[in-house]
Every structure is written in structure tokens, then in C-alpha cells.
C-alpha positions as semicolon CSV with decimal commas, in nm:
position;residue;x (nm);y (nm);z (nm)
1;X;-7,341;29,047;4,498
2;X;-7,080;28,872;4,276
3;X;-6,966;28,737;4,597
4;X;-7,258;28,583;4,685
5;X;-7,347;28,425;4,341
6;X;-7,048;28,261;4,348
7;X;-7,139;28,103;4,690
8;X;-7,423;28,010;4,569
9;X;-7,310;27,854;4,281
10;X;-7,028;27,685;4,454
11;X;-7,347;27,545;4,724
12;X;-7,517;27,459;4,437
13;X;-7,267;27,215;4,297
14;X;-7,169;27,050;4,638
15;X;-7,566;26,982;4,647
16;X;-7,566;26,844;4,309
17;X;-7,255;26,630;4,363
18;X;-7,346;26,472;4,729
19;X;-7,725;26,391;4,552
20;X;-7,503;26,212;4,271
21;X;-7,341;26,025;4,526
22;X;-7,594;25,925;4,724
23;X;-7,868;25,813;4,399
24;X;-7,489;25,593;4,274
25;X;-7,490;25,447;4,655
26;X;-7,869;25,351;4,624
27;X;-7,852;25,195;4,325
28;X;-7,545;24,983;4,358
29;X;-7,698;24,878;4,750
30;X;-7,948;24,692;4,609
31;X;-7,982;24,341;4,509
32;X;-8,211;24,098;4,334
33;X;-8,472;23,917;4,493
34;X;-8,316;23,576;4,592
35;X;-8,598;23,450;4,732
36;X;-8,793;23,515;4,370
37;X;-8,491;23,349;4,205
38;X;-8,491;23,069;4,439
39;X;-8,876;22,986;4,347
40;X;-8,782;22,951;4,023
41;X;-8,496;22,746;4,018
42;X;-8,722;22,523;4,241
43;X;-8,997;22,540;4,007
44;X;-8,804;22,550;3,674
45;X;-8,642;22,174;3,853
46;X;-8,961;21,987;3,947
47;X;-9,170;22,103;3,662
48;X;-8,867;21,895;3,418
49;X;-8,937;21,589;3,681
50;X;-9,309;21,645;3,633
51;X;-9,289;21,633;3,265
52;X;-9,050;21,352;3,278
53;X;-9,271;21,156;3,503
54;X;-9,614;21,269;3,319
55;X;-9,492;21,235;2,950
56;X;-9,314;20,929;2,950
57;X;-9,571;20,622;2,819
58;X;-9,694;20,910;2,497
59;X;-9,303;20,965;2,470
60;X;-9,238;20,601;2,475
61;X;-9,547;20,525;2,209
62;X;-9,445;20,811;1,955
63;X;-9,101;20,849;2,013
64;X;-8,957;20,520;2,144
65;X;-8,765;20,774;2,379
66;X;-8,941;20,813;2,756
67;X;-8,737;21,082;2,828
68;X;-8,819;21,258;2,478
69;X;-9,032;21,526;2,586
70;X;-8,815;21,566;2,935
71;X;-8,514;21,616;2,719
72;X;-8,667;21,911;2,526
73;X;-8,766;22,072;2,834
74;X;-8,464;22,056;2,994
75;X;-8,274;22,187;2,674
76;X;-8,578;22,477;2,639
77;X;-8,484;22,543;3,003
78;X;-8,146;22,624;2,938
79;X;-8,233;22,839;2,662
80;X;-8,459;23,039;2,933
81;X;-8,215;23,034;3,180
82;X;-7,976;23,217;2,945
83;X;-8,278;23,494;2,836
84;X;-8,328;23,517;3,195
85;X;-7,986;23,599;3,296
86;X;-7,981;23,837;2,977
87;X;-8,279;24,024;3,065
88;X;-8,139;24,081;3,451
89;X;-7,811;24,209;3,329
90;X;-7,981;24,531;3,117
91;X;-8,174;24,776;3,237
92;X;-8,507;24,735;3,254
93;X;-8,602;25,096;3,099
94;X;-8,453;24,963;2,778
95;X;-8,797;24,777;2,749
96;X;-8,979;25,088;2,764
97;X;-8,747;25,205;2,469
98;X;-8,788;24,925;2,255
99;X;-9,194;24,881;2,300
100;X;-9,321;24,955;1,994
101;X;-9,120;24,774;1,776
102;X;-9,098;24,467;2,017
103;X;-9,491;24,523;1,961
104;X;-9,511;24,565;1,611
105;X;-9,298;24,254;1,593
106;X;-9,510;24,047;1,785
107;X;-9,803;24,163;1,582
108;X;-9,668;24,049;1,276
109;X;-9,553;23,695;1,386
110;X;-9,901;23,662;1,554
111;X;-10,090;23,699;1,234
112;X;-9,821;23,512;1,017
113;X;-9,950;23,219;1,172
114;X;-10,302;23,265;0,899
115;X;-10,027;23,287;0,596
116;X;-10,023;22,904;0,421
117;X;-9,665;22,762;0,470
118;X;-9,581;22,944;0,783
119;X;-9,816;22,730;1,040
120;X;-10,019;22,400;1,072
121;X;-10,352;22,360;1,199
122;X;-10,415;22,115;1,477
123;X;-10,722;22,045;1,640
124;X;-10,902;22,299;1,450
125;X;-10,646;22,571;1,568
126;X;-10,359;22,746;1,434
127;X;-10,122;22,828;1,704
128;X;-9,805;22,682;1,619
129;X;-9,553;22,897;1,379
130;X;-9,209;22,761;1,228
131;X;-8,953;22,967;1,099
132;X;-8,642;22,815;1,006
133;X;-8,752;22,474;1,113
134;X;-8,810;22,597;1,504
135;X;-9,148;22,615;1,590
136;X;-9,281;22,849;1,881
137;X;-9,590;22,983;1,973
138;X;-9,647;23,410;1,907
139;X;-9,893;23,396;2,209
140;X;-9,642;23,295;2,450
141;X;-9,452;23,591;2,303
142;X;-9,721;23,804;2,283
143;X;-9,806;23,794;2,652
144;X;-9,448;23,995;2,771
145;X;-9,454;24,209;2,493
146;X;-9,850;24,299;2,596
147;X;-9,708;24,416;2,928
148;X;-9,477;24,600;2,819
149;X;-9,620;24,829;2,576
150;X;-9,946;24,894;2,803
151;X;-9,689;24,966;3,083
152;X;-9,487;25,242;2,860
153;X;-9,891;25,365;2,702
154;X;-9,968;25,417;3,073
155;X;-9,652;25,543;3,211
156;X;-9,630;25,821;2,947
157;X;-10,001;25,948;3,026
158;X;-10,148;25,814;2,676
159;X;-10,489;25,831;2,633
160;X;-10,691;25,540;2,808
161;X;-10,823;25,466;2,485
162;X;-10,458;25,346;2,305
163;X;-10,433;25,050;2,582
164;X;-10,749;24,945;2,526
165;X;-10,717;24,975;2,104
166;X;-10,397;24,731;2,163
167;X;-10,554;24,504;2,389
168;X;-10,846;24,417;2,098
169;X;-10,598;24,409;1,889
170;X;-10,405;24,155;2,031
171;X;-10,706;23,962;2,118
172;X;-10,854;23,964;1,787
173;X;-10,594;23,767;1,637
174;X;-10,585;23,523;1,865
175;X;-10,926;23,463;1,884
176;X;-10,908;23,400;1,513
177;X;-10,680;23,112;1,586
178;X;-10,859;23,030;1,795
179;X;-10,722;23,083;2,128
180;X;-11,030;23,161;2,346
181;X;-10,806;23,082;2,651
182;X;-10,484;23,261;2,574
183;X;-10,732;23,567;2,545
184;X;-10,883;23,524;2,880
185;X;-10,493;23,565;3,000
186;X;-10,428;23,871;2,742
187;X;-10,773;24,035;2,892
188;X;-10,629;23,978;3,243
189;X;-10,314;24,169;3,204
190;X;-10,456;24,424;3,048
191;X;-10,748;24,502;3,311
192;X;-10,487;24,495;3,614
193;X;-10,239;24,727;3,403
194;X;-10,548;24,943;3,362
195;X;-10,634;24,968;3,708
196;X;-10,274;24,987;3,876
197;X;-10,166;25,235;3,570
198;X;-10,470;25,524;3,708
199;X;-10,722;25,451;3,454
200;X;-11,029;25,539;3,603
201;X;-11,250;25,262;3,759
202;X;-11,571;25,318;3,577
203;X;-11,360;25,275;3,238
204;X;-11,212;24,936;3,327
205;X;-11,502;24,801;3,511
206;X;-11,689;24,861;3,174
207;X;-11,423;24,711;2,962
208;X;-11,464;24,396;3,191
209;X;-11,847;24,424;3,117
210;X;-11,769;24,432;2,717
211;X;-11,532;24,171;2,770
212;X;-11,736;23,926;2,952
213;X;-12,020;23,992;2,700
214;X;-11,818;23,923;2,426
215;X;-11,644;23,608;2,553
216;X;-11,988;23,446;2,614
217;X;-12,099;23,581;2,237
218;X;-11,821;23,384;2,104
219;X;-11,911;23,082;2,333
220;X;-12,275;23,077;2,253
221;X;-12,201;23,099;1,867
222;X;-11,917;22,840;1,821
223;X;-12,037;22,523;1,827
224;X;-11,695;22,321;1,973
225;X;-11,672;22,608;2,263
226;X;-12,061;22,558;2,313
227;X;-12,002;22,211;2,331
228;X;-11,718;22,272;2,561
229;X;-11,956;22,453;2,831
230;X;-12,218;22,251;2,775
231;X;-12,020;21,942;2,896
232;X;-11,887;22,129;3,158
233;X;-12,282;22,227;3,294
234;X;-12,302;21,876;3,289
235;X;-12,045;21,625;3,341
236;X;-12,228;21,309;3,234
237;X;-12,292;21,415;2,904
238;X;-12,064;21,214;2,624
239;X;-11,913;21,044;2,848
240;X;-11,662;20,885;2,632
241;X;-11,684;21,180;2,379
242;X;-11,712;21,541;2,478
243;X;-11,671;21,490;2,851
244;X;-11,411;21,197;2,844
245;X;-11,104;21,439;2,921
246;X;-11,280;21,618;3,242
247;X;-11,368;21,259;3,361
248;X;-11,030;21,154;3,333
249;X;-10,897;21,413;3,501
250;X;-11,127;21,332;3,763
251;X;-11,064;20,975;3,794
252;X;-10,696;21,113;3,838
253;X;-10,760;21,303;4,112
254;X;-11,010;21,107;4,312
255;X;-10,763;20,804;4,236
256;X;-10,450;20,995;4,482
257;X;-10,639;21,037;4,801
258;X;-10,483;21,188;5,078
259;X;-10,074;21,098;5,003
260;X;-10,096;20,975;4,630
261;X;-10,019;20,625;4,470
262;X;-9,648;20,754;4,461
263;X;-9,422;20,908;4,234
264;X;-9,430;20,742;3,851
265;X;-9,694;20,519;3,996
266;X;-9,950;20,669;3,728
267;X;-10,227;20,483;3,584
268;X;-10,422;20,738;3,419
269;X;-10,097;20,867;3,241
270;X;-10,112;20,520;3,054
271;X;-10,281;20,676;2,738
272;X;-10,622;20,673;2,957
273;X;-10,557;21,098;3,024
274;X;-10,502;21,311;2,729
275;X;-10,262;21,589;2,691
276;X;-10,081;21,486;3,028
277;X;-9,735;21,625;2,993
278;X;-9,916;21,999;2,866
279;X;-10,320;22,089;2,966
280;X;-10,359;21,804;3,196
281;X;-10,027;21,748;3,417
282;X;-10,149;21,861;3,713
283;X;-10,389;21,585;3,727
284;X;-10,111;21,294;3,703
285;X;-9,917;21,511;4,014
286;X;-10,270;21,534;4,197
287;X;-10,265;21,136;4,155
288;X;-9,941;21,046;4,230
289;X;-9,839;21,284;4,510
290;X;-10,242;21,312;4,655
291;X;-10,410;21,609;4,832
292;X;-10,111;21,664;5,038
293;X;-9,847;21,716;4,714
294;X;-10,073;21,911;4,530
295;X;-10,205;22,153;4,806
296;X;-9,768;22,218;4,852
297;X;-9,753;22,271;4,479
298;X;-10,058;22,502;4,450
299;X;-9,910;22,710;4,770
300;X;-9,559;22,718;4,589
301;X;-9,708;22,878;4,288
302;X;-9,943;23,119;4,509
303;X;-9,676;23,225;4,693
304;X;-9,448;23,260;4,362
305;X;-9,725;23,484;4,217
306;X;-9,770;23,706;4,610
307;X;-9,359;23,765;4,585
308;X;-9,392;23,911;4,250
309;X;-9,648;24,143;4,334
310;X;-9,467;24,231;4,599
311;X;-9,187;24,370;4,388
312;X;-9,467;24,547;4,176
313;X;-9,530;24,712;4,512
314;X;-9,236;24,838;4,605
315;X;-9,099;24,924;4,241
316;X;-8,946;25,274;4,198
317;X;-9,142;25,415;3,900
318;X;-9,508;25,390;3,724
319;X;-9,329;25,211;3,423
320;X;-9,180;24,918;3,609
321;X;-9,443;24,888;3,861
322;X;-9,708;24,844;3,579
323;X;-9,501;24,600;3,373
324;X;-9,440;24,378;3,685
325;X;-9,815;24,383;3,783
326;X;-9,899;24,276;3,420
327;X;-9,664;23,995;3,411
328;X;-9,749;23,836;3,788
329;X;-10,122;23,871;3,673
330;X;-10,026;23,698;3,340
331;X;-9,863;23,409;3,568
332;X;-10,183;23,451;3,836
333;X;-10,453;23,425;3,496
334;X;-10,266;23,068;3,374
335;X;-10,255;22,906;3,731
336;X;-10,615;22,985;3,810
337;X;-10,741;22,889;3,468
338;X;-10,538;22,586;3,449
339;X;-10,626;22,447;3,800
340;X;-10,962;22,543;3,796
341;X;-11,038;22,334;3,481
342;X;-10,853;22,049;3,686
343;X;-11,157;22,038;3,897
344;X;-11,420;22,129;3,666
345;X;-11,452;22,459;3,812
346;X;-11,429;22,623;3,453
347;X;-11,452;22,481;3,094
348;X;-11,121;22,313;2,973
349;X;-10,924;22,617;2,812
350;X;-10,595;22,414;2,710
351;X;-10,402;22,704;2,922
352;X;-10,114;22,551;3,049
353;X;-9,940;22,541;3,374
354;X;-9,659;22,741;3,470
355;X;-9,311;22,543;3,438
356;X;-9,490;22,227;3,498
357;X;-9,658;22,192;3,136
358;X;-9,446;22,097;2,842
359;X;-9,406;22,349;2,614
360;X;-9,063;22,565;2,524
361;X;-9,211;22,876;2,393
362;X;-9,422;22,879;2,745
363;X;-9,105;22,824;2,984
364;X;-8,817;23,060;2,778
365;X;-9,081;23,344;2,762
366;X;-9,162;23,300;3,213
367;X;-8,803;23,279;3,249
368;X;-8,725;23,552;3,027
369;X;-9,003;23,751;3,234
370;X;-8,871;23,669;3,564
371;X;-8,484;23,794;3,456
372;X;-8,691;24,147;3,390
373;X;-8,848;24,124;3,738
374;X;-8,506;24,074;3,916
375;X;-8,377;24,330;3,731
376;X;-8,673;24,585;3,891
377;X;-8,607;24,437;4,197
378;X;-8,289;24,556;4,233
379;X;-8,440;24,938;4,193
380;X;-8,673;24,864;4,474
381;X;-8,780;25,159;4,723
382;X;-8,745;24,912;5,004
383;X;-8,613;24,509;5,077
């Protein structure tokens, strides 16, 4: 018998040591998604020459600079590129790790923004908090960090009811802000984590009922929101008030035609269009590059958004595979409520565009989110 135990043993550990071998060969034959890294480089570059190109006569009036706003972005991009490259290199399970204080983090800089001295309200909102004379935006923050802790609640077989305790949460505060748009994108991530993470589909089919019913609550009872969707029902209405930015964005579009007046050939960008290097930048590239150059944009981003899910497909554990649904929903939410509002679909929401809109917070915290993806990528099942 001894005998055999020690065969057995000796089996045992040969077993042990080939399975070592081959898990060290898997995960060391894998590499990132190029083609996901390659969108964004593309992306990251033409979204600086959009906001060069869109920003330039508001730069030139404010700043005396036309490349003011261009300048930050490209500076904000670098600072992304770095977080991105930073996020590939660890291992994406150390999010999982660090989720609740990442969370509880976020939570406090997102209601911060109410304390007198930290933030400045503009346009009736506070969104905007400055510590140590850099300002950034907690949403933008708030959006990855969202992911990630529903992806670890789910992943760890919490009860459904934690997620969905986070998620109004998290949308509380910014609808105190308000941020009615950022917390159409918040409600987005969270549904899709919901459903991909196992939650039953009679629970999140009814938190999308009690969302919906609450978003048009707080519609019908604030009066700029009602105003908001009351212009949008009908376009004619304050023309040069309440409906003059849908107009213009409008006039912008109409004005391209089929091949566009041609790159930096603008004329609604002449302080005709507001907010055209952030909300409304897709307009001045729907004018100066026509149906043709924005259909090729739109498809760029669609695809960007398809290859992401992709990885969320094939990733190798519930964990990652939530977290990477999340964040190409997050990315899927923006695009569709930015563009839509573009032509009047929806209400104007003042979501921005991904990499094309001006905004640092927006562009370090996608980046950052994309080095994470790569990272997951390289754990795929398949290539």
C-alpha cells in the first residue's frame, strides 16, 4: 500500500506541475488587443484636431490663443496616455481589491462638490471641483469606479439589492448637481452589469421601470429640464431663446450636405453655435466634413464600442467580463446620447462625446479605462 501512495503522490505532483506549466504558457501567449489600441490612438488623434478646429474663434475671443483649448487637450492626453499604459501594466484583479475604497473615494469627492470653497456653480450646476488649483469633474471619475465596484458586488454573489443601493446612491448626488445626463449614463452601466452579472430579468426590467418613472418625475417638476423637453416637442418654440442651441446645431448640419464645406471652413463655429469644442462638436464635424465624414466617424465609434464588447465576451472570469461590459456600455450611453441630441432625437443632455469633446477629466478617465480593457484582453479565452 505504501508503495502505491507514494505513486500516487509522485502522479499527483507531475499533474500539478505540467497544469502549472501549461496555465504560465497561457498566460504569457496572450497579447493585447491591437486593434482596440489602434482605435484609440486614432481616435485620441482626430478628436485633438477636432477640438483644435471646433474651439478655435471662442479660444481666440477669451484667450487670444486659437490653439488654447487644443493645447490642453493634447497635454490632458498625455496625462491619459500615461494612466492608460499604467492601468495595462497591473493586473486587472487589483481593481477588484481596491473597490471599495476606490468607491468610497469617489463618493466623497462627488459630494465635496456641495461644500462652499471646494466648487463653482455654472449654469445653475455644480459639477466642477478644484483641489489644489486643478479642477476635474467626480462624474467622469465616478463612471470607472461605478463599474468596478458593481462588477466585484456581482462577481462575489452579493445580494442583488447592494448594486442597486450603490447605483441610487451614486445617482442621487449627481442629480443634486444637477447632472440629469451623467445619470442617464450611471443608470446605463448599471442595468447592463445587472443583466450580464445573473441578476434576474424581472428585477432589472423593474429597476428600468423605476428608473424611467423617476427620470420623467424629475423632468416634469424642474422647470429648466421641462423647458428643455418642451423645446425639444417643439422646435419652433423660443427660437432665439430656449431652442436657439438645437437650431444651431441644425443649421450646422443641414449647412455640410453630402461632402461638407471643408475642414476649418466653419461658419456656425463663429460664436453662432454654443458649446462647440464640448456638447456640440459633432455638429461643426457634421458641417465641415458632411454626411459622408460623419457617417465614417459615427461607424469608427460603433465599431470602437462592438470591439470592446467583444473582449467582454471572451473575458476569462465573471469579474472582468462584468467590468468590461459596464465600461463599453458607459462609452455606448455617451455616443448615443450625445449624437442623438445632435439631431434632435432626444433633449440636449450636455453629455459629451467620446475623445472628440473638450474636456480632461472626460479623456484621462476613457483612456485610463481602455489601459484596464487591454489588460483583460490579454486573459482572453480566445483571439
Amino acid at each position: 500500500m505504501a508503495g502505491r501512495d507514494i505513486i500516487c503522490l509522485v502522479n499527483s505532483r507531475r499533474r500539478k506541475r505540467l497544469g502549472s506549466i501549461k496555465t504560465r504558457s497561457y498566460t504569457k501567449g496572450h497579447k493585447a488587443d491591437y486593434i482596440l489600441l489602434g482605435l484609440t490612438l486614432l481616435l485620441t488623434l482626430l478628436g485633438i484636431i477636432s477640438v483644435a478646429d471646433s474651439s478655435s474663434p471662442h479660444a481666440l475671443k477669451v484667450f487670444d490663443d486659437p490653439y488654447y483649448f487644443a493645447k490642453q487637450q493634447l497635454m490632458w492626453s498625455g496625462v491619459g496616455f500615461v494612466g492608460m499604459i499604467s492601468a495595462y501594466i497591473f493586473n486587472y484583479k487589483i481593481w477588484k481589491k481596491l473597490a471599495f475604497p476606490l468607491f468610497f473615494i469617489s463618493l466623497c469627492l462627488l459630494f465635496l462638490i456641495f461644500i462652499p470653497g471646494f466648487s463653482s456653480e455654472t449654469l445653475g450646476a455644480r459639477r466642477w471641483l478644484s483641489i489644489g488649483g486643478i479642477g476635474f469633474q467626480p462624474a467622469e471619475i465616478m463612471k470607472l469606479v461605478l463599474a468596478i465596484i458593481i462588477a466585484k458586488l456581482l462577481s462575489e454573489n452579493y445580494y442583488y439589492i447592494y448594486p442597486i443601493g450603490v447605483t441610487g446612491l451614486v445617482a442621487g448626488g449627481l442629480l443634486l448637481q444637477p447632472d440629469f445626463g451623467t445619470t442617464l449614463v450611471i443608470l446605463s452601466i448599471s442595468f447592463v452589469q445587472l443583466f450580464v452579472g445573473g441578476i434576474p430579468l424581472l428585477y432589472v426590467l423593474g429597476l428600468g421601470f423605476l428608473g424611467g418613472v423617476g427620470s420623467l418625475a424629475i423632468v416634469v417638476f424642474s422647470d429648466y429640464r421641462r423647458a428643455r423637453l418642451l423645446t425639444f416637442l417643439n422646435l419652433g418654440r423660443d427660437p432665439l431663446g430656449a431652442s436657439y442651441h438645437i437650431r444651431q446645431i441644425l443649421i450646422a448640419l443641414g449647412s455640410g450636405g453630402l461632402f461638407g464645406v471643408g475642414l476649418g471652413h466653419s461658419k456656425q463655429k463663429h460664436l453662432f453655435l454654443p458649446e462647440t469644442a464640448t456638447d456640440s462638436v459633432f455638429a461643426v464635424m457634421g458641417e465641415e466634413l458632411g454626411f459622408v465624414g460623419a457617417s465614417f466617424i459615427i461607424i469608427l465609434l460603433t465599431y470602437f464600442v462592438l470591439r470592446i464588447f467583444k473582449i467582454a465576451s471572451q473575458a476569462p472570469d465573471k469579474f472582468s467580463q462584468t467590468l468590461v461590459s459596464g465600461i463599453a456600455t458607459w462609452f455606448a450611453a455617451q455616443i448615443f446620447l450625445n449624437l442623438a441630441s445632435m439631431v434632435a432625437l432626444t433633449p440636449i443632455t450636455g453629455i459629451p462625446l467620446p475623445f472628440f469633446s473638450y474636456g480632461g477629466s472626460s479623456l484621462t478617465m476613457i483612456l485610463i479605462s481602455i489601459g484596464i480593457i487591454l489588460n483583460i484582453s490579454r486573459f482572453n479565452e480566445t483571439k
